[in-house]
C-alpha atoms as an extended CHARMM CRD file, in Angstrom:
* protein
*
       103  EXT
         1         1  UNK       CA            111.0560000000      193.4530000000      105.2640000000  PROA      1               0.0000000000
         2         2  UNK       CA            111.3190000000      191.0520000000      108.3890000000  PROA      2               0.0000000000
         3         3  UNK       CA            109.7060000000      188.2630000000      105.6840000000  PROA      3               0.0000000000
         4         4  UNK       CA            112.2280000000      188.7980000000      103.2070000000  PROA      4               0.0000000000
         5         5  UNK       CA            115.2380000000      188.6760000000      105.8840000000  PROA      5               0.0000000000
         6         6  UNK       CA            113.6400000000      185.2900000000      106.8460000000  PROA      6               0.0000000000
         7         7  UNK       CA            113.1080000000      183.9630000000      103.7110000000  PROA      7               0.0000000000
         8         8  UNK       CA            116.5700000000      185.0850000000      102.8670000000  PROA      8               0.0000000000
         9         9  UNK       CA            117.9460000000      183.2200000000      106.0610000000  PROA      9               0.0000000000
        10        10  UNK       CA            115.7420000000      180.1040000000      105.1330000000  PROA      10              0.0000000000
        11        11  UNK       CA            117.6010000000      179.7220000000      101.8160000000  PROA      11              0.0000000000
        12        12  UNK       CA            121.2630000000      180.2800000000      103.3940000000  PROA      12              0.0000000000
        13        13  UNK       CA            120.4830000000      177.4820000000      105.2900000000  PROA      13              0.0000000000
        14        14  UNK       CA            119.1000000000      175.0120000000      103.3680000000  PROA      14              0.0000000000
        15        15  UNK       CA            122.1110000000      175.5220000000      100.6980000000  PROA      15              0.0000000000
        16        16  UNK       CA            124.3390000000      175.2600000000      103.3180000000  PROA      16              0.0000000000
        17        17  UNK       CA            122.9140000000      171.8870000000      104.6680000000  PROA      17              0.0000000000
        18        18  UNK       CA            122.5160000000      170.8440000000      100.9590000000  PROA      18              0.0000000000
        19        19  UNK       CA            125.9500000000      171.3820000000      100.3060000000  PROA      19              0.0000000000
        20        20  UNK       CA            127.0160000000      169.8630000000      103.6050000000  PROA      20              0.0000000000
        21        21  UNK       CA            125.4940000000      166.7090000000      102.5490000000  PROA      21              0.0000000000
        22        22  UNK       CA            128.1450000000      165.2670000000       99.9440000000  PROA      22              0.0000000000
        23        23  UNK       CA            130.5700000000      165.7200000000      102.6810000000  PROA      23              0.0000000000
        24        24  UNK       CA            128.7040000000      163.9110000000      105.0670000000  PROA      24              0.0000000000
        25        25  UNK       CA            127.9070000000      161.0260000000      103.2140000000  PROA      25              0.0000000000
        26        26  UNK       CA            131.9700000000      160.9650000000      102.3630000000  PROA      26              0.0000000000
        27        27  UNK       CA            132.7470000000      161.0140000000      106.1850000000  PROA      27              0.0000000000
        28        28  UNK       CA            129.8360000000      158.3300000000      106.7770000000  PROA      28              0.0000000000
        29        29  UNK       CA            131.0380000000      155.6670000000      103.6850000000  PROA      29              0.0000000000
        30        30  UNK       CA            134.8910000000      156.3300000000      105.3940000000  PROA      30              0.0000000000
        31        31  UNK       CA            135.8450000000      158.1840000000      101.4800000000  PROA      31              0.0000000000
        32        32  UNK       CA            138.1760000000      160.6270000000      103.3900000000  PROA      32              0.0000000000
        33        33  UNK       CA            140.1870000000      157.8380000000      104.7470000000  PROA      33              0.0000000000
        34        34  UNK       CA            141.9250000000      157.6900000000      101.5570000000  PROA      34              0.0000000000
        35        35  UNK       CA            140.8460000000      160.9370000000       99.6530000000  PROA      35              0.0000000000
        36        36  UNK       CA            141.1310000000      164.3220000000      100.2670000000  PROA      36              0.0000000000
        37        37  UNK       CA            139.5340000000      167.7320000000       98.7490000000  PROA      37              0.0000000000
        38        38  UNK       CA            142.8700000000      169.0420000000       97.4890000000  PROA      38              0.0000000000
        39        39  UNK       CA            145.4860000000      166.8340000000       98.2890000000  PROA      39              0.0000000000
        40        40  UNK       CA            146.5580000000      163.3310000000       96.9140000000  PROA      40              0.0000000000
        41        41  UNK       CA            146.6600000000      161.0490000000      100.3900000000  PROA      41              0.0000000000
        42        42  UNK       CA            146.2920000000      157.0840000000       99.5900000000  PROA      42              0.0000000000
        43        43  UNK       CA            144.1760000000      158.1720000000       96.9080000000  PROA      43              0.0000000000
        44        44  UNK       CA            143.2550000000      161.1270000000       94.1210000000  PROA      44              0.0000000000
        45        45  UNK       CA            142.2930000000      164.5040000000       95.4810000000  PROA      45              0.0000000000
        46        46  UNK       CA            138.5540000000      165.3640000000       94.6230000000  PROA      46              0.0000000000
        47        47  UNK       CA            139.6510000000      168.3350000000       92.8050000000  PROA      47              0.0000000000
        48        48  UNK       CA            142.4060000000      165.9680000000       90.7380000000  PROA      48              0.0000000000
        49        49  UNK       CA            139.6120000000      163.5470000000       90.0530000000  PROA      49              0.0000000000
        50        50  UNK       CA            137.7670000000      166.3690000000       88.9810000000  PROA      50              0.0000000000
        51        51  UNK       CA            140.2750000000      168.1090000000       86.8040000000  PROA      51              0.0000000000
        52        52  UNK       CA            140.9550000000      164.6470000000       84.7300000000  PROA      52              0.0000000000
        53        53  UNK       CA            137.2380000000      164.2120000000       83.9330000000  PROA      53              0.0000000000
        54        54  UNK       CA            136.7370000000      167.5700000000       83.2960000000  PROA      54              0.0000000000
        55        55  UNK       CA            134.2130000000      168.2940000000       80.7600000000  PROA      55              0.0000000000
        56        56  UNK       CA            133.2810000000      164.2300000000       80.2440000000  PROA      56              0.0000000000
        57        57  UNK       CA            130.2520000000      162.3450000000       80.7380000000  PROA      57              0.0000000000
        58        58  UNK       CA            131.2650000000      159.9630000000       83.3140000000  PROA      58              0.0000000000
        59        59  UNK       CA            129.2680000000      160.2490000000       86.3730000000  PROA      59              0.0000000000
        60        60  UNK       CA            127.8590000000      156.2820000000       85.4260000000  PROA      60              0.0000000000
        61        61  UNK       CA            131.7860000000      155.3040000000       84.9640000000  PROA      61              0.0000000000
        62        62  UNK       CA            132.6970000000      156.8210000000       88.6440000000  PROA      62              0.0000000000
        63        63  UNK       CA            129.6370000000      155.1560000000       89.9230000000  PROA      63              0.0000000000
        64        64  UNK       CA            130.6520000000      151.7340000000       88.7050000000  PROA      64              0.0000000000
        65        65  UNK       CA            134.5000000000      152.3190000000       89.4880000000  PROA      65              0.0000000000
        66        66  UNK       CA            133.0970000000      152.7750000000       93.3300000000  PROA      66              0.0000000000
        67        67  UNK       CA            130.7600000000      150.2210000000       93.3370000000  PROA      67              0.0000000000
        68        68  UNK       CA            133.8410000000      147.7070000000       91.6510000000  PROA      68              0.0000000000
        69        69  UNK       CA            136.5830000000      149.0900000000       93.1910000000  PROA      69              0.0000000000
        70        70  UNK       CA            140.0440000000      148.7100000000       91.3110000000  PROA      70              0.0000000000
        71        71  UNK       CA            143.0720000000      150.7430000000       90.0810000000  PROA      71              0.0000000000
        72        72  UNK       CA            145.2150000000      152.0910000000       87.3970000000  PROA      72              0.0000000000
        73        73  UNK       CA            143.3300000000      155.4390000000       86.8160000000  PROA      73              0.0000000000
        74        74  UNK       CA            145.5420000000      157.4590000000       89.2870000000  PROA      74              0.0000000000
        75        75  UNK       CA            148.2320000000      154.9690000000       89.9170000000  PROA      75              0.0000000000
        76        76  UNK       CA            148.7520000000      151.1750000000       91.1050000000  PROA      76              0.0000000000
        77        77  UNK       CA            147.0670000000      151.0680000000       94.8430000000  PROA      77              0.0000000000
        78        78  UNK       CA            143.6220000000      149.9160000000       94.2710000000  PROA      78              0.0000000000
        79        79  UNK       CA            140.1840000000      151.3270000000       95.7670000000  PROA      79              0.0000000000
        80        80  UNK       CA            138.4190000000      148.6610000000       97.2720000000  PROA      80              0.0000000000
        81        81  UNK       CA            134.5960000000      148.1970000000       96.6610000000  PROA      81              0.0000000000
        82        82  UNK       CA            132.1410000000      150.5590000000       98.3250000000  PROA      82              0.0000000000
        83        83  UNK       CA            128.6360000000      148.2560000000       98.3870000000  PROA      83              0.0000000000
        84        84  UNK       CA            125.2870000000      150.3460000000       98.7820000000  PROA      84              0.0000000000
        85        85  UNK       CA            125.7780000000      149.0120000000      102.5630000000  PROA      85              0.0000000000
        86        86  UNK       CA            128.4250000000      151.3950000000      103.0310000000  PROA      86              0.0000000000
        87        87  UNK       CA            127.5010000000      154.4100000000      100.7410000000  PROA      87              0.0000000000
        88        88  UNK       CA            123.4370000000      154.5130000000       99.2740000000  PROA      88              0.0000000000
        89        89  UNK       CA            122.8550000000      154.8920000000       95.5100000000  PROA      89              0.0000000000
        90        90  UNK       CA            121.4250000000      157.9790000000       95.8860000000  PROA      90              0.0000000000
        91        91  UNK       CA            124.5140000000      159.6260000000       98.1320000000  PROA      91              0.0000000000
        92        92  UNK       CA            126.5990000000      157.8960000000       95.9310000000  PROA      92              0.0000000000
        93        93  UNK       CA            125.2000000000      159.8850000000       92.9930000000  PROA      93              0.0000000000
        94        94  UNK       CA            125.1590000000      163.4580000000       94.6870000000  PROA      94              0.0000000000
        95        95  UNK       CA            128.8090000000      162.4380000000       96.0810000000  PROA      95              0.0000000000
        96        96  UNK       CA            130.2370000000      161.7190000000       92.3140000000  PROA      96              0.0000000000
        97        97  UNK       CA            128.1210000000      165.1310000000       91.0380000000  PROA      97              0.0000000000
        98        98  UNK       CA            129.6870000000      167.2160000000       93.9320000000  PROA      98              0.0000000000
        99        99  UNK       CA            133.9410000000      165.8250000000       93.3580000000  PROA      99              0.0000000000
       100       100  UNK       CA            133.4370000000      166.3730000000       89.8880000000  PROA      100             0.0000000000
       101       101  UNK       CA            133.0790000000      170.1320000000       90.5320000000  PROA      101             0.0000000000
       102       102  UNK       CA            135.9110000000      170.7310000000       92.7160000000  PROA      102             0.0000000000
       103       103  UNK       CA            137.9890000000      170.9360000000       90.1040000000  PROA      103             0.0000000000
């Protein structure tokens, strides 16, 4: 029983540090500057980001839009570019899979 509750335990955590990590790399490439989970700041909520691309293949489109920076998706102020310096290709990834299920 004891090795079941701790097992159990083992697994809470680990999710919740796996799910923690998305968020952390968005704190650490300064993404919440501009972005929010809910509400529009400078830029797009993660859940309206979400909600557009709903249901579309575009996690290599995001990616690139990051990378590039630019504008006219969600309105005229532009995203500037965010260089694997400032976010990894690998966060990057598990960043744009996490937003795009907030919505």
């Amino acid at each position: 029983m004891k090795k079941t509750l701790l097992v159990a335990l083992g697994l809470a955590f680990a999710s919740a540090g796996a799910l923690a990590a998305p968020e952390d790399a968005l704190n650490k490439a300064a993404c919440m500057a501009c972005h929010t989970k809910d509400k529009k700041l400078v830029g797009p909520s993660f859940k309206d980001i979400a909600t557009k691309y709903k249901g579309q293949d575009v996690n290599a489109k995001l990616f690139d839009k990051v990378r590039k920076g630019g504008s006219g998706s969600f309105g005229p102020i532009p995203m500037s570019p965010n260089p694997p310096e400032k976010i990894s290709d690998a966060d990057l990834k598990e960043v744009i899979a996490w937003i795009l299920k907030q919505g």
